[in-house]
C-alpha positions in Angstrom: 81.6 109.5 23.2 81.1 109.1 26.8 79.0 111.6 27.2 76.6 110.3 24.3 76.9 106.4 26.7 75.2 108.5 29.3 72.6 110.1 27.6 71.8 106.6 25.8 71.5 105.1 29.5 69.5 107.6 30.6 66.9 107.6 27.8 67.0 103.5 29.1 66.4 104.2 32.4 63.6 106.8 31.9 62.4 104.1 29.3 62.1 101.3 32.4 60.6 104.0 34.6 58.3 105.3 32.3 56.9 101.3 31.2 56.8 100.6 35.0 54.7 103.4 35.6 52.1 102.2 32.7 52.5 98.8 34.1 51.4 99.5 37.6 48.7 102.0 36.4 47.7 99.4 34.1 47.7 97.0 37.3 45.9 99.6 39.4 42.9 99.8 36.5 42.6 96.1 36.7 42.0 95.8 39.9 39.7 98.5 40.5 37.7 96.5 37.9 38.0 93.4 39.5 36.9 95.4 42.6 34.4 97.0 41.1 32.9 93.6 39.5 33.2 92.2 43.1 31.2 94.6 44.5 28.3 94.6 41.9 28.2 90.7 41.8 27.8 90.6 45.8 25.0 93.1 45.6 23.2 91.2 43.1 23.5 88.2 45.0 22.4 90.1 48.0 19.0 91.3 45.6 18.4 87.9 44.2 18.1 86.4 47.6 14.5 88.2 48.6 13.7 87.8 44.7 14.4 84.2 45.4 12.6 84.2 48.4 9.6 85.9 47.4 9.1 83.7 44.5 9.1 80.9 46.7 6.7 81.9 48.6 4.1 82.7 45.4 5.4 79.4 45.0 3.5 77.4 47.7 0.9 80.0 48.1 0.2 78.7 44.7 0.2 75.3 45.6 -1.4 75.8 49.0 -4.7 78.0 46.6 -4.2 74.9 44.2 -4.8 72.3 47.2 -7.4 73.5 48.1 -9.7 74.2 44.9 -8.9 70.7 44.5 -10.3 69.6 47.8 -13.8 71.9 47.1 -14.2 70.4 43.3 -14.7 67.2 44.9 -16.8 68.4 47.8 -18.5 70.1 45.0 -19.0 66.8 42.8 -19.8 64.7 46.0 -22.3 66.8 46.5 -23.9 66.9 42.9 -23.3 63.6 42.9 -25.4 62.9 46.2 -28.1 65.4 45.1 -28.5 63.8 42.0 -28.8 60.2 43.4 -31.5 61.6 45.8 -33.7 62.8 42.6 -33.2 59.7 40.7 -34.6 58.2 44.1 -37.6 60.8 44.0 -38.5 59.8 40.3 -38.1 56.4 41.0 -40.6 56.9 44.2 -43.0 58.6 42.3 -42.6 57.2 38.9 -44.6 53.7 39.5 -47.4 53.0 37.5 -51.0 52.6 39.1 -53.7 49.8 38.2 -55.6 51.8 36.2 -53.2 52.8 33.5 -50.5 55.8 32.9 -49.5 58.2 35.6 -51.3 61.2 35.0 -48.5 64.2 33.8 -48.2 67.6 35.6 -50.1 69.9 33.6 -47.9 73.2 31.7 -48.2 76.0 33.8 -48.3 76.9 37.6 -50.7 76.1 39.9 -52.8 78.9 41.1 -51.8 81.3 38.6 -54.3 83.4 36.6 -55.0 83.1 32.6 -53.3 80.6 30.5 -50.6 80.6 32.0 -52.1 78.8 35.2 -54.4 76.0 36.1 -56.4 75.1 39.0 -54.6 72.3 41.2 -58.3 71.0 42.2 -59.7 70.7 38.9 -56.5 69.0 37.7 -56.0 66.2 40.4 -59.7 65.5 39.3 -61.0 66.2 42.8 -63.3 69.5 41.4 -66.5 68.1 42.9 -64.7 66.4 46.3 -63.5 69.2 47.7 -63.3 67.8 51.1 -60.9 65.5 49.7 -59.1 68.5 48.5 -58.5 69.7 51.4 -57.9 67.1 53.8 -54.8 65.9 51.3 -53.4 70.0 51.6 -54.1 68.9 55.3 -51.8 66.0 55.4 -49.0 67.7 53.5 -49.0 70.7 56.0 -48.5 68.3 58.2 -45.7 66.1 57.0 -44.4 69.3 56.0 -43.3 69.8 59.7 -43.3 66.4 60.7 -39.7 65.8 58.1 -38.5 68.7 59.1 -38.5 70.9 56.2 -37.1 74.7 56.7 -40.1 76.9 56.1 -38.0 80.1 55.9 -37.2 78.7 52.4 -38.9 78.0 49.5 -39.5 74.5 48.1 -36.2 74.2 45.7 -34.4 74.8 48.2 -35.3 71.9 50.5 -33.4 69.1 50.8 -33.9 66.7 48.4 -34.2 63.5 50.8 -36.9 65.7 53.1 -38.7 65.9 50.0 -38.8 62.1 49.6 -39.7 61.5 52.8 -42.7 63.7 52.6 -44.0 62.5 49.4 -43.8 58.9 50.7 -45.7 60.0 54.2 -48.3 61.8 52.2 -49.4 58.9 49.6 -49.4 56.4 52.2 -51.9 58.6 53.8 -54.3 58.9 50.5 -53.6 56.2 48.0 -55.2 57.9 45.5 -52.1 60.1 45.0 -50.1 57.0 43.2 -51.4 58.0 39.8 -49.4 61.1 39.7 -46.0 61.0 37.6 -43.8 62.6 39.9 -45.8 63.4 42.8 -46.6 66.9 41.3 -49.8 67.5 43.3 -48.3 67.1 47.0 -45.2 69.3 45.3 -47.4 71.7 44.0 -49.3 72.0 47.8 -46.3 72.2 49.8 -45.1 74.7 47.5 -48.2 76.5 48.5 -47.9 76.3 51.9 -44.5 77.4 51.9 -44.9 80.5 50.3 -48.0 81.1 52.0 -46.0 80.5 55.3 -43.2 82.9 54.5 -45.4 85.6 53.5 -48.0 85.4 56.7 -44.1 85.3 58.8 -42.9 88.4 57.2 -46.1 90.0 57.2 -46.0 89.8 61.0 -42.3 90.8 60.9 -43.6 94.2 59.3 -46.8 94.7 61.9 -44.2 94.1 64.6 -41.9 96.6 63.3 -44.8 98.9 62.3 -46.0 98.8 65.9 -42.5 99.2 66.6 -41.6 102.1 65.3 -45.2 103.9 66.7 -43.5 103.3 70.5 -42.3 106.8 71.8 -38.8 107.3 72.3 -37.5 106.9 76.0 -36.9 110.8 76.5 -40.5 111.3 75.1 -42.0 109.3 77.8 -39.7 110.4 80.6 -40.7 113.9 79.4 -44.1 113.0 79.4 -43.9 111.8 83.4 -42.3 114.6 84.4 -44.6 117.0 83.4 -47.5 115.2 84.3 -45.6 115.0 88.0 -45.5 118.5 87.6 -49.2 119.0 86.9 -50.2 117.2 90.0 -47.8 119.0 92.3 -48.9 122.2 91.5 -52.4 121.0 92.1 -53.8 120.4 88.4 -52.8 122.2 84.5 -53.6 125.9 85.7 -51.1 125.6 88.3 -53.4 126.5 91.5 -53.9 123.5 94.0 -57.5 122.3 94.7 -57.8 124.0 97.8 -58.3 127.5 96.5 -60.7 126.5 93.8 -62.8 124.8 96.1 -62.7 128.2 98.3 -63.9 129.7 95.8 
């Protein structure tokens, strides 16, 4: 009987051992876990904060990008706006009615140009037997073309549109007879002309003066040249025999 009291508080003890063991494996798992979670929720704290900052920084780039489109779409519509007020000017200025009836209209087609699809400017501004006349109004808008500063390097849509005003207005002041043109199409239609005529004599001497240019001998040519023709006169002429002995002979 007492031997069978020993075994029974045996079996207990091992039983205690045995559950404390579990218990503090069990206790050791748990925390390892909680380390473990630890560990992964610093690191993704320590990754979210470049995400974070990058995306802040998209974030006023963004806005910095957005400022600014802003600030050039109303540059832009300034502009138009301006540009557009300076036409409605222009027709305005060149829009009035003379005494003797309607404004005469810009014929269809370009001025200058061959077949139907041109039109002589002359014959048009009614000035086909007054030729002189012609030609002293293609005078005055040369003239005025310097004299408001337009930029002959360009052609005519690209000039400013208040220039353009200003040389219309100079130009029929000069020859009244240009008030019975809608829109002051002859004096465009000349200094159109002379523009282009201007940019094409320019760049024609631009290609001469490159031509002319490009004819030059290169520097080692020419020193090459001199040398040899220093040479030639110290060895008394081409053959190589100085003067003295031909004239002995």
């Amino acid at each position: 009987m007492a031997k069978n009291n020993s075994n029974v508080k045996v079996e207990k003890v091992q039983g205690k051992t045995t559950k404390t063991r579990d218990e503090n494996e069990r206790s050791k798992a748990q925390h390892s876990v909680t380390v473990a979670a630890k560990k992964g929720a610093v690191t993704a704290t320590a990754a979210t904060k470049p995400n974070q900052a990058t995306k802040k920084a998209l974030q006023d780039k963004n806005s910095e990008l957005e400022t600014r489109i802003a600030t050039l779409t109303a540059q832009l519509e300034k502009e138009t706006a301006a540009k557009a007020a300076a036409q409605k000017k222009l027709q305005a200025a060149g829009g009035q009615k003379n005494a003797g009836g309607e404004l005469r209209l810009r014929p269809k087609g370009t001025a200058g140009a061959g077949g139907a699809k041109g039109y002589n400017l002359m014959f048009e501004m009614g000035l086909g037997d007054n030729k002189e006349k012609y030609l002293a109004i293609g005078r005055s808008v040369r003239d005025n073309v310097s004299k408001v500063g337009l930029d002959k390097s360009k052609p005519y849509r690209d000039q400013p549109a208040e220039d353009l005003g200003r040389l219309f207005a100079l130009v029929r002041n000069e020859h009244k007879f240009l008030g019975k043109f809608d829109n002051n199409w002859p004096i465009a239609e000349l200094a159109k002309q002379y523009l282009r005529n201007h940019r094409k004599a320019h760049n024609k001497k631009k290609q001469a003066a490159a031509t002319q240019e490009d004819e030059l001998p290169d520097i080692d040519d020419v020193e090459n040249t001199e040398g040899s023709e220093a040479g030639e006169e110290e060895n008394g002429g081409p053959s190589g025999r100085d003067g003295g002995s031909e004239d002995g002979e």
